[in-house]
N, C-alpha and C positions, 0 to 999 in steps of 0.2 A: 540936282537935288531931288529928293524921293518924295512924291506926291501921298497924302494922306490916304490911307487903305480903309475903303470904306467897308465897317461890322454886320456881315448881314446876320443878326440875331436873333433864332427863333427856338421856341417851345412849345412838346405836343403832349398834350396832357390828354391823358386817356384812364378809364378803368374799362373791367368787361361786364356786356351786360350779363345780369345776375350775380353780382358780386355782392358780400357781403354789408348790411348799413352801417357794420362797425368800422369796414373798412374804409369806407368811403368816408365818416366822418372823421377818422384819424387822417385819412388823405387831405382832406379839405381842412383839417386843423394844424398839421405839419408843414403841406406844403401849396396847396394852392391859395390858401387862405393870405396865409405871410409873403410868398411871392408877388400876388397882385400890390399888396398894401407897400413893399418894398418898391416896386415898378411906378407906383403912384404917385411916390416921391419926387420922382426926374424924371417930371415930361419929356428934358431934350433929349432922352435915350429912348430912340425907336426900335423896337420889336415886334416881330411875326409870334402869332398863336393859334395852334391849334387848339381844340378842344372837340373831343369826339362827340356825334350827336346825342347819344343817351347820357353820355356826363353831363352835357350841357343840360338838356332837362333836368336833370338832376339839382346840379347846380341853384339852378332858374327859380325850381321850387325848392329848396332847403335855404339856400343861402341868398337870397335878392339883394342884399345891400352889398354885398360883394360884390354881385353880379353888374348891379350897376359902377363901382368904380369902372371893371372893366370896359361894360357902355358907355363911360364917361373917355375912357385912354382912348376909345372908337374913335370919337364924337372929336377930340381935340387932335388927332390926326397921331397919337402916338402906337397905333397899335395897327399892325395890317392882319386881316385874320386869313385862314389859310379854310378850303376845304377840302372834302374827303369824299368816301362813302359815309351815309349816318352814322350805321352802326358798326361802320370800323372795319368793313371785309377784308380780304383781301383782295381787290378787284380785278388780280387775273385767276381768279380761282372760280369768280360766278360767272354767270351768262352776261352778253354786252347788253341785254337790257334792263337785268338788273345792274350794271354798273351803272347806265344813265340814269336808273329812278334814284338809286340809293346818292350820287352825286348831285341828281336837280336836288331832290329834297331835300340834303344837307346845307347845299348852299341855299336856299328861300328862308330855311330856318336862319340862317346867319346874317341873312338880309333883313327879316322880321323881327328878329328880338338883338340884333346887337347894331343892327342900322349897318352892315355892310357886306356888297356881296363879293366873295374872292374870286381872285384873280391865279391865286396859286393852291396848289391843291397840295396837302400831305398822302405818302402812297405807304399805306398801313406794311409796315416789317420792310419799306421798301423794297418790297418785291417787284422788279422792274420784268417785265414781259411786255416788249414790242404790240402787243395784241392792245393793249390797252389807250394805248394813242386814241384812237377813234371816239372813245366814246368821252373822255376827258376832254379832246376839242370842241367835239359838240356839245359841251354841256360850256363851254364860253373858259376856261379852266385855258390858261395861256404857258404856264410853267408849273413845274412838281421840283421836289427835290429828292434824290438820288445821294448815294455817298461816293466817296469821291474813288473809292475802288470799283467801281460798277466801270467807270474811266480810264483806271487800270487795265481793268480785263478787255478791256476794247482796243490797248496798246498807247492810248494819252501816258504821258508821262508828269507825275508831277508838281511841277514849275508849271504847267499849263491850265492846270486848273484855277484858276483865279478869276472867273467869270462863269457866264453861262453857257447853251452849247446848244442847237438845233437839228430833233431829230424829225423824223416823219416817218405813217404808214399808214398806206390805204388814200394817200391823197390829202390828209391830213398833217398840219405839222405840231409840235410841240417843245418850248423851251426847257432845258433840264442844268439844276444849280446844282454842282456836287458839292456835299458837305463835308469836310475835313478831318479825318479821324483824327488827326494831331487833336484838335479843338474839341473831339469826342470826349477824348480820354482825358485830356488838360480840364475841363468844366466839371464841375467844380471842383475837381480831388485836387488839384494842382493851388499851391498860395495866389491868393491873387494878384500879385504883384508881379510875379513870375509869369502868370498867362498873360497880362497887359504885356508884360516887354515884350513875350512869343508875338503877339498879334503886331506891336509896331516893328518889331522883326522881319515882318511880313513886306512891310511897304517899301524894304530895301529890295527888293524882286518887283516895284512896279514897270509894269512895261512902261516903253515909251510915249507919252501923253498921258500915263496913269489910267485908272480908270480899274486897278485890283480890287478883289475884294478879299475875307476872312469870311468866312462859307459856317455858319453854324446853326443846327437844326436836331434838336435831341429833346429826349425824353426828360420834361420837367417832373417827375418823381424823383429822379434824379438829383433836386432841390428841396431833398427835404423828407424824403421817405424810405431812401437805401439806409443800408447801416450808416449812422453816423452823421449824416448830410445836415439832417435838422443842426445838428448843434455846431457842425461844422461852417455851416450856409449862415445861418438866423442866429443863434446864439453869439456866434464869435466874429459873425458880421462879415463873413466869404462876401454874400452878394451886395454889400454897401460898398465895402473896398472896390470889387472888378467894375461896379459901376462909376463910381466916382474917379477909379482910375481911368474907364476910358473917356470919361467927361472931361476932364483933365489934361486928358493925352492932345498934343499938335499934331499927332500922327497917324491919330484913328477917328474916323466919323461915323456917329451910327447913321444908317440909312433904312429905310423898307426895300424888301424885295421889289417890289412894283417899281420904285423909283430908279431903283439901280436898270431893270430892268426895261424901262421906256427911257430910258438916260443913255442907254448904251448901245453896243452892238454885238450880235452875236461872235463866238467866238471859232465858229463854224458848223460845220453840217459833222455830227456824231452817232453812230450806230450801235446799242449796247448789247451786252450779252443779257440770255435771261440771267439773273443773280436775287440776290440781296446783300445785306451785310455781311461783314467778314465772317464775324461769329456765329450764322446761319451754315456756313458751308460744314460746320462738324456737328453742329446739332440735328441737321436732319438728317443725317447719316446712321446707319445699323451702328450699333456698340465696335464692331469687327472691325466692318470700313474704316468708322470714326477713329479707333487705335489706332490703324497704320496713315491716317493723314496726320492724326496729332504728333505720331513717331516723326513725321516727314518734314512736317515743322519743325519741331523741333531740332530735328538734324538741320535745316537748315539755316537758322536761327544759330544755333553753335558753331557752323559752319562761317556766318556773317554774310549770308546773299539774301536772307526771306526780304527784309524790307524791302530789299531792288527788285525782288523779284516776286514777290508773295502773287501777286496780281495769276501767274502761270501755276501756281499750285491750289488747286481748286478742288472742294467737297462736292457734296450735293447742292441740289437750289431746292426752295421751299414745298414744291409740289411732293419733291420726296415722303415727306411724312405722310400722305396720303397710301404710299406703298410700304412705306416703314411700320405704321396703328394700323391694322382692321379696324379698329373703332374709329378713327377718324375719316378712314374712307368709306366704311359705312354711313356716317351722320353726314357724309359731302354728297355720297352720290344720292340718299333722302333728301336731303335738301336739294338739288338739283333735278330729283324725279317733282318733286312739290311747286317749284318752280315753273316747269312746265307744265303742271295741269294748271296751276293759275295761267299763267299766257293763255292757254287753249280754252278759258271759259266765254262765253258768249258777250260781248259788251252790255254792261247793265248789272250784271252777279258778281265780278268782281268787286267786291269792295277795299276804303281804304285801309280798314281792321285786318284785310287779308292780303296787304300787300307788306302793312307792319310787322305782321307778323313774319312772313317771309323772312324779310329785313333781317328781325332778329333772329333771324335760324343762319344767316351769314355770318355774324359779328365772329371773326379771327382767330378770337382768343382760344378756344374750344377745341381747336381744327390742328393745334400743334403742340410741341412741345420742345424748353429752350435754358436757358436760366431760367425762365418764371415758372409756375407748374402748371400752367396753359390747360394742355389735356389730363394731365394728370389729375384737375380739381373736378372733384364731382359735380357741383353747384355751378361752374362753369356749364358742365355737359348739359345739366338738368336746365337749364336755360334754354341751351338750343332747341333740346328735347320736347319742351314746352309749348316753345314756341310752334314748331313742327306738329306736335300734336293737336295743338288748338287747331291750326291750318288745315291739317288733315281732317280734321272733324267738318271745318266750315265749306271745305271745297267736295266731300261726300255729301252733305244736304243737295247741293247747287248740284254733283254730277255723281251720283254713286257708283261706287267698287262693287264688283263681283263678291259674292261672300267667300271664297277660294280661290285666288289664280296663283300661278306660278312664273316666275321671272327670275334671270339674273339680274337685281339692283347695282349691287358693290361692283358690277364688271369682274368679277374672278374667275371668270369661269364656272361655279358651281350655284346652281338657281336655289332659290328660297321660295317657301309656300307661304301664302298669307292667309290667314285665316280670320275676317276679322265682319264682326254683326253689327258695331254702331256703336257700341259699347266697350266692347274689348276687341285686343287685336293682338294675336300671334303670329310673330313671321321666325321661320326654321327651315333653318340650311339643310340641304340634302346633299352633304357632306360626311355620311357613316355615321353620323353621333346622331341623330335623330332628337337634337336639343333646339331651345327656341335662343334665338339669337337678339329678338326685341319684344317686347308686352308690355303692351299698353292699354295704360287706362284714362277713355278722353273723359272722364266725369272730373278722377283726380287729376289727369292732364300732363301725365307723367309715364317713362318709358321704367320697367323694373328690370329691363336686362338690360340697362345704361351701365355697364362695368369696366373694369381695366384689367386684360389680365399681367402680368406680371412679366416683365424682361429683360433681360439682359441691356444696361447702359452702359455707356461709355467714359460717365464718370464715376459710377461705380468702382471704376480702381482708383480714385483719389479718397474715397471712404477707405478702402481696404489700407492703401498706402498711410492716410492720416492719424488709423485707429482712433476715430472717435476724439481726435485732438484740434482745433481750433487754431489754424495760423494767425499770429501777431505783422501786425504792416510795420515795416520798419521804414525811415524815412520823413522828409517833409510833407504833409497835405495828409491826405487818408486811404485809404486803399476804396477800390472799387469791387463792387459786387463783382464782377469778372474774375478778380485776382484773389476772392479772401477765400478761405475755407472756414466751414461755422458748422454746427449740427445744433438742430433745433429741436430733435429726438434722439435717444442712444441707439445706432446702428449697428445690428449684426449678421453675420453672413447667413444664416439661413432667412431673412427677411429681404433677401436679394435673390434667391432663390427663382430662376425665370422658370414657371407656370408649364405644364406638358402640354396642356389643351385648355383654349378659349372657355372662357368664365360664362359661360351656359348658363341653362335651366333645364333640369333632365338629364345631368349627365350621368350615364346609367354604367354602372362595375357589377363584376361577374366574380367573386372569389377575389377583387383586387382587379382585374385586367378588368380595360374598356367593354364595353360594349359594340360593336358593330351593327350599323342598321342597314336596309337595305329599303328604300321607298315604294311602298303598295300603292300603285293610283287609285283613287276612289272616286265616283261620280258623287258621293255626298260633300256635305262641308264639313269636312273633317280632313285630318290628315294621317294617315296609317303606315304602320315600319312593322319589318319583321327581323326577326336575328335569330341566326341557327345554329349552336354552339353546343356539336353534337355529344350528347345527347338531346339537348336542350334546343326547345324552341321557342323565341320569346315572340310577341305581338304586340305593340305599344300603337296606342290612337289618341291624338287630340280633340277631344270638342269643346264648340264654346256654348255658353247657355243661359244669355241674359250677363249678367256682371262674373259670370265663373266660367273657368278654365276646368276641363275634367282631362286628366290624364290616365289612363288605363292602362294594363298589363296584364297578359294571359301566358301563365309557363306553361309547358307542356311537357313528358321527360323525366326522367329521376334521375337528379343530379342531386349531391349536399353539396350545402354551402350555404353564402349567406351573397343576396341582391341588395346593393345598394343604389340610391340616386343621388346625385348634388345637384341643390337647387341655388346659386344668387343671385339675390334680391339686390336692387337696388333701392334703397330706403334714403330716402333725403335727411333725416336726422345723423346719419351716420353712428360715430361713435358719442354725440352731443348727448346733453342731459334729455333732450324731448323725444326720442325713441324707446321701446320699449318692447319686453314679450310680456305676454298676459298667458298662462296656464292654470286649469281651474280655479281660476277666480283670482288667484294670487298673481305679484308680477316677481319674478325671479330674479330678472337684471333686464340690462341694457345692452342695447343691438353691439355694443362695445364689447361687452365680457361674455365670455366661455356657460354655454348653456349645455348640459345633460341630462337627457334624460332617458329612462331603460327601457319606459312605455309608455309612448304618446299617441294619441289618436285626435288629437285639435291643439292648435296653439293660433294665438293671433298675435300680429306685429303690429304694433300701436305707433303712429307716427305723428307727432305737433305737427309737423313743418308740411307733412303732406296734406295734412288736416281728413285722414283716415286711416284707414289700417287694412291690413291681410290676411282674412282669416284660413288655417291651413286645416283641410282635416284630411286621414288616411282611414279607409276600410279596413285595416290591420294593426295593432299596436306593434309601431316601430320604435326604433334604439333610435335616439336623437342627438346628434351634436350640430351644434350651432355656436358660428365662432365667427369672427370678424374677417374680412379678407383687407390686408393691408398691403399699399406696394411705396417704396422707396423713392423719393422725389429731390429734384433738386428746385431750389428760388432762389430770390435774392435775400434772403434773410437767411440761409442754409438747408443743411439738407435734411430732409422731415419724412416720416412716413405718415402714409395719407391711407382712412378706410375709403374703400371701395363700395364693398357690399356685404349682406350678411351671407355666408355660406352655410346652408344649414344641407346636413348629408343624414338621410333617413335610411334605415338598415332591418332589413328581415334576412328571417331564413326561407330560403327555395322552396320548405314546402306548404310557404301561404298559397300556391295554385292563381289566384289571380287579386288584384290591386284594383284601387281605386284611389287617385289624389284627387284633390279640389283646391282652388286657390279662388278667395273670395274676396272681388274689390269693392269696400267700402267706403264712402266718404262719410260715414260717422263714426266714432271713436269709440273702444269699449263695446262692441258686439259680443253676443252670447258665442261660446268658444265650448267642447269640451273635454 
C-alpha cells in the first residue's frame, strides 16, 4: 500500500523595485491580501513563503495587520520562510560578495521582523550557475529550489525526482528540491479537484519505505493578479477547495521544506547545467534563433517525442540577454564597475546608504526581458538608474573621477569617454556616431539617455498571425498567461518596425544619411569629433559647465542641404498626464503627442515625476519635431506599446556655418525658456 505523499508547498511573492504604488496596492488587494487571510484559516496546511526584501518593506509599512497574521502563521509553526538576495538579483549575475551581503541581509531582515531565519533560499528566475554554491552555504542557506527540468538537463529522468538531491563546489555542498512543472501549470488554472487527485496520483510512485514528495514552488501573483485568477482563485473559491481538498485527502500531507528535509535522505550527489526555466530558454534568445527553436518544438511536439525528450532541446540561458539589450549590458557592466569602487573604498567611507544603494541597482527585474516587460518598462530602468546614480555621486565625494577618461565599460570592444564635473555626466561611444550613450543628472538623480531602441522579437509574429485578435481558452480551469493571446493596445506593423541605430542623443544626418565621426583626442575636458563629407567638414565638441551640456558644431564647405540632430530624452512622466513642453510661455502638449514647430530657438521639458525639467536652447532657429518614441512589448496582461523617450529631431539648412545646443538641468519647474 502507497504511503501518504508529502506537499512541499511554496510561494514567491515578488514586485520590482520602483514599481508603480498603484501597482502594488492592487497586488496587495487582489492577491497577497486574500491569500494570506485564506492561509489563515488552516493552520494544519503548512507552507513555504517567499517574500522579496523591498516588498517586505513595503508591505511592513503599508499593510501591518496583514503583516502580522503572517508573523502570526511564523510564530504557530505554519509557515517556513525562504531567503534570497534582498533586492531580488540575480545572484549568478553579481560579484560573490555582493551575493553574501545581499543574502546575510535578507535573511537578518526575516530574522527581525518575521521572527525566523531560513534555511532555504529562493534563486530569483531560477537561474542555476554552479558558481553560486559558495556563497549561499556560507551565508547558513542549506537547500534552494530549482525546477525539475534543470534535472532533466543533467539526464535524471522523471520518476526520480520525488526528493531532494546534493550538489557541491569549491568544497562546499548544497541541497536542491526540484519543482514540478506538472504542479506549475496545474496551480491554479487546473479545477481543484482535479489537481488534489494529480497530487494523490503521485503517492502511487512512492518508493519503497515512502518518504515522495509533490515539489511546488511558484509565483503567488499567480493567485490573484494574472488574468482571471482573482475571481478564479477568491471569488469562486480555487484556493478554499485545493486546501480543504488536501486536508481531506489520506494520501497527501502537507509538510515544510525543512522538515522533509532533516527527516530524510538525500537522493544523491547531482550536477546541474547552468539553465533556468523552460520558458527562459526562448526568451532570451534573438527573435531569429528564438523562431527556429520555437519551429523545433514544435516539430517535435507534433512529432510526439518533446515531453521525453525536451530536457536535449535547449535555447539560451539567462546571461544571454546581456548580449541580446545593449541596454541591459550596459546598466550590468555600470553596476558592476560601481560595485567595485565600493569594495575598493578605504574601511570607514563605505557606508550603509552605499551599499543600499548598490543593492538596488541589482534587483533582476531591469536586467531582462520575458513575458513580463522587465526591461522593457522604463520606471523599472529609472530605478536602477537611480540608484546607480546616487551611488556614483556618493562614492565620487569619498574617491573622485578624473573630469575625462576613457574606457571600455559594456566590454564591446569600442571605449566610451566620460565626461563628467559633479553635476552632470556624459558618457559617448566612439563608435562613428559621436552621440552620448548616458546623461546624467546627480541633483535630479536620473540618467536621460535610459532608452530602448526598438527590435526585432520573436513574438512579434503572433501579433502579425493574431491581427490584433484576442484568443478564447477553451476547456475546464482558465488559461494561463503563457497560453492566452490579449492586446492591451492596437498594434501595427510599422510600430514593430526594429530601429537602424541606438536611440542616442546627437544623432547627427547629412541630407538624410548618418553622420560619421572620427574622434579628436583633446588634453581639455571635453570631447571633440570630426566628419569629412567632401566637400564638407563637420567639427562637433562637448562641454559641460556647471548643470549644462553645450554641444557645438562648426561646417566648413559649400554644400546644400539641410543638417539635422536626434536627441532622446528620457523623461520619467513619459506619455502620463505630469510631462509637458512649455514654448513662449504657453504649453503645446504633452511628451505623449506630436509637437511642431518651423522656428525654435528654446523649449523646456517640464516633468512632475522628475520634479524638474530640461531646458533646450539652439543658437539658430531650427525646424522642430518632437514626437514620442514607442516600442512593442509583451506581459502578462498582453501585448502593449510602451513610450520610451521623447525624440525631438532639430533641422537647419547647411548654411547656418556653426551651431550651438545647450541642455539645461533643472530641478525646479517652469524656468524662463525662449
Amino acid at each position: 500500500m502507497s504511503q501518504p505523499i508529502s506537499l512541499l508547498f511554496g510561494v514567491h511573492a515578488h514586485q520590482p523595485v520602483g514599481n508603480f504604488p498603484e501597482v502594488l496596492a492592487d497586488a496587495h488587494l487582489r492577491c497577497y491580501q486574500p491569500f494570506l487571510k485564506v492561509l489563515y484559516r488552516y493552520p494544519d496546511f503548512c507552507f513555504a513563503m517567499h517574500i522579496s526584501g523591498w516588498l517586505l518593506d513595503y508591505l511592513i509599512d503599508r499593510y501591518p495587520e496583514d503583516m502580522a497574521l503572517l508573523r502570526e502563521m511564523v510564530a504557530r509553526g505554519q509557515v517556513e520562510l525562504f531567503g534570497a538576495g534582498d533586492t531580488e538579483p540575480v545572484l549568478a549575475a553579481i560579484p560573490t560578495r555582493d551575493r553574501i551581503g545581499q543574502i546575510q541581509t535578507f535573511s537578518d531582515k526575516l530574522e527581525t521582523k518575521l521572527g525566523q531565519r531560513p534555511q532555504g533560499a529562493w534563486l530569483t528566475e531560477r537561474v542555476w550557475e554552479s558558481t553560486v554554491v559558495p556563497a549561499l552555504a556560507d551565508c547558513g542557506i542549506r537547500y534552494v529550489i530549482v525546477d525539475d527540468y534543470h534535472f532533466l538537463c543533467a539526464g535524471k529522468a522523471a520518476t526520480e525526482l520525488d526528493g531532494y538531491f546534493t550538489t557541491e563546489e569549491d568544497g562546499r555542498k548544497l541541497n536542491l528540491f526540484p519543482i514540478s512543472e506538472a504542479l506549475r501549470y496545474k496551480l491554479p488554472f487546473s479545477p481543484a479537484n482535479e489537481v488534489v487527485a494529480y497530487i494523490e496520483s503521485l503517492a502511487e510512485y512512492s518508493l519503497a519505505g515512502g518518504g515522495n514528495a509533490a515539489i511546488y514552488f511558484d509565483d503567488i501573483e499567480k493567485f490573484g493578479i494574472w488574468p482571471e485568477t482573482y475571481q478564479w482563485v477568491y471569488e469562486k473559491g480555487w484556493l478554499d477547495q485545493f486546501i480543504q481538498g488536501v486536508l481531506a485527502s489520506s494520501r497527501i500531507r502537507t509538510q515544510h521544506y525543512r522538515d522533509y528535509h532533516s527527516g530524510g535522505r538525500t537522493r544523491g550527489i547531482v550536477y546541474l547545467p547552468t539553465t533556468s526555466y523552460i520558458e527562459m530558454n526562448e526568451w532570451t534568445l534573438p527573435a531569429q534563433p528564438a523562431s527556429i527553436y520555437a519551429d523545433l518544438v514544435q516539430q517535435a511536439k507534433t512529432a510526439g517525442w518533446y515531453e521525453r525528450h525536451k530536457a536535449f532541446l535547449r535555447g539560451g540561458i539567462w546571461r544571454n540577454f546581456f548580449s541580446r539589450y545593449p541596454e541591459s549590458n550596459w546598466m550590468h557592466k555600470r553596476m558592476l564597475g560601481l560595485s567595485a569602487r565600493l569594495a575598493a573604498l578605504p574601511e570607514g567611507q563605505n557606508t550603509a546608504l552605499m551599499k543600499d544603494k548598490l543593492y538596488e541597482s541589482q534587483a533582476n527585474d531591469a536586467y531582462w526581458h520575458g513575458l513580463f516587460g522587465g526591461l522593457y518598462l522604463p520606471h523599472l530602468r529609472r530605478a536602477v538608474y537611480k540608484a546607480m546614480v546616487e551611488l556614483e555621486a556618493m562614492l565620487d565625494t569619498c574617491m573622485p573621477r578624473p573630469a575625462r577618461f576613457v574606457e571600455d565599460t559594456d566590454l564591446d570592444g569600442t571605449e566610451e569617454i566620460y565626461l563628467q564635473n559633479g553635476v552632470i555626466q556624459a558618457v559617448l561611444k566612439l563608435d562613428g556616431g559621436g552621440t552620448i550613450c548616458e546623461l546624467d543628472s546627480y541633483a535630479l538623480r536620473h540618467n536621460f539617455g535610459d532608452t530602448l531602441r526598438r527590435q526585432a522579437e520573436h513574438y512579434h509574429h503572433r501579433i502579425h498571425r493574431s491581427g490584433n485578435n484576442a484568443n478564447e481558452h477553451s476547456g475546464a480551469g482558465i488559461a494561463s498567461a503563457h497560453d492566452r493571446v490579449s492586446f492591451k493596445h492596437k498594434i501595427d506593423a510599422v510600430d514593430m518596425e526594429a530601429d537602424e541605430h541606438a536611440r542616442g542623443l546627437f544623432v547627427d544626418r547629412l541630407n538624410g544619411a548618418f553622420v560619421s565621426y572620427r574622434h579628436e583626442t583633446s588634453a581639455v575636458d571635453r570631447a571633440c569629433f570630426r566628419a569629412d563629407v567632401f566637400p564638407l567638414h563637420i567639427k562637433k565638441s562637448f562641454d559641460l559647465a556647471n548643470n549644462r551640456l553645450l554641444v557645438s558644431y562648426h561646417f566648413a564647405g559649400e554644400v546644400e542641404g539641410m543638417f539635422s540632430t536626434e536627441i532622446n530624452l528620457a523623461m520619467p512622466s513619459c506619455d502620463g498626464w505630469s510631462g509637458r513642453y512649455i514654448h513662449q510661455g504657453q504649453i503645446p502638449g504633452g511628451f505623449g503627442q506630436l509637437l511642431e514647430l518651423s522656428t525654435m530657438t528654446g523649449l523646456t521639458l517640464d516633468d512632475d515625476e522628475l520634479a524638474g525639467s530640461i531646458v533646450l536652447n539652439v543658437s539658430s532657429p531650427a525646424a522642430l519635431r518632437a514626437q514620442p518614441h514607442y516600442s512593442v512589448s509583451q506581459s502578462e496582461g498582453g501585448f502593449e506599446k510602451i513610450m520610451q523617450a521623447v525624440t525631438l529631431k532639430l533641422e537647419w539648412p547647411l548654411s547656418v556655418g556653426e551651431l550651438m545646443i545647450t541642455l539645461e538641468f533643472n530641478t525646479k519647474k517652469h524656468h524662463a525658456h525662449r
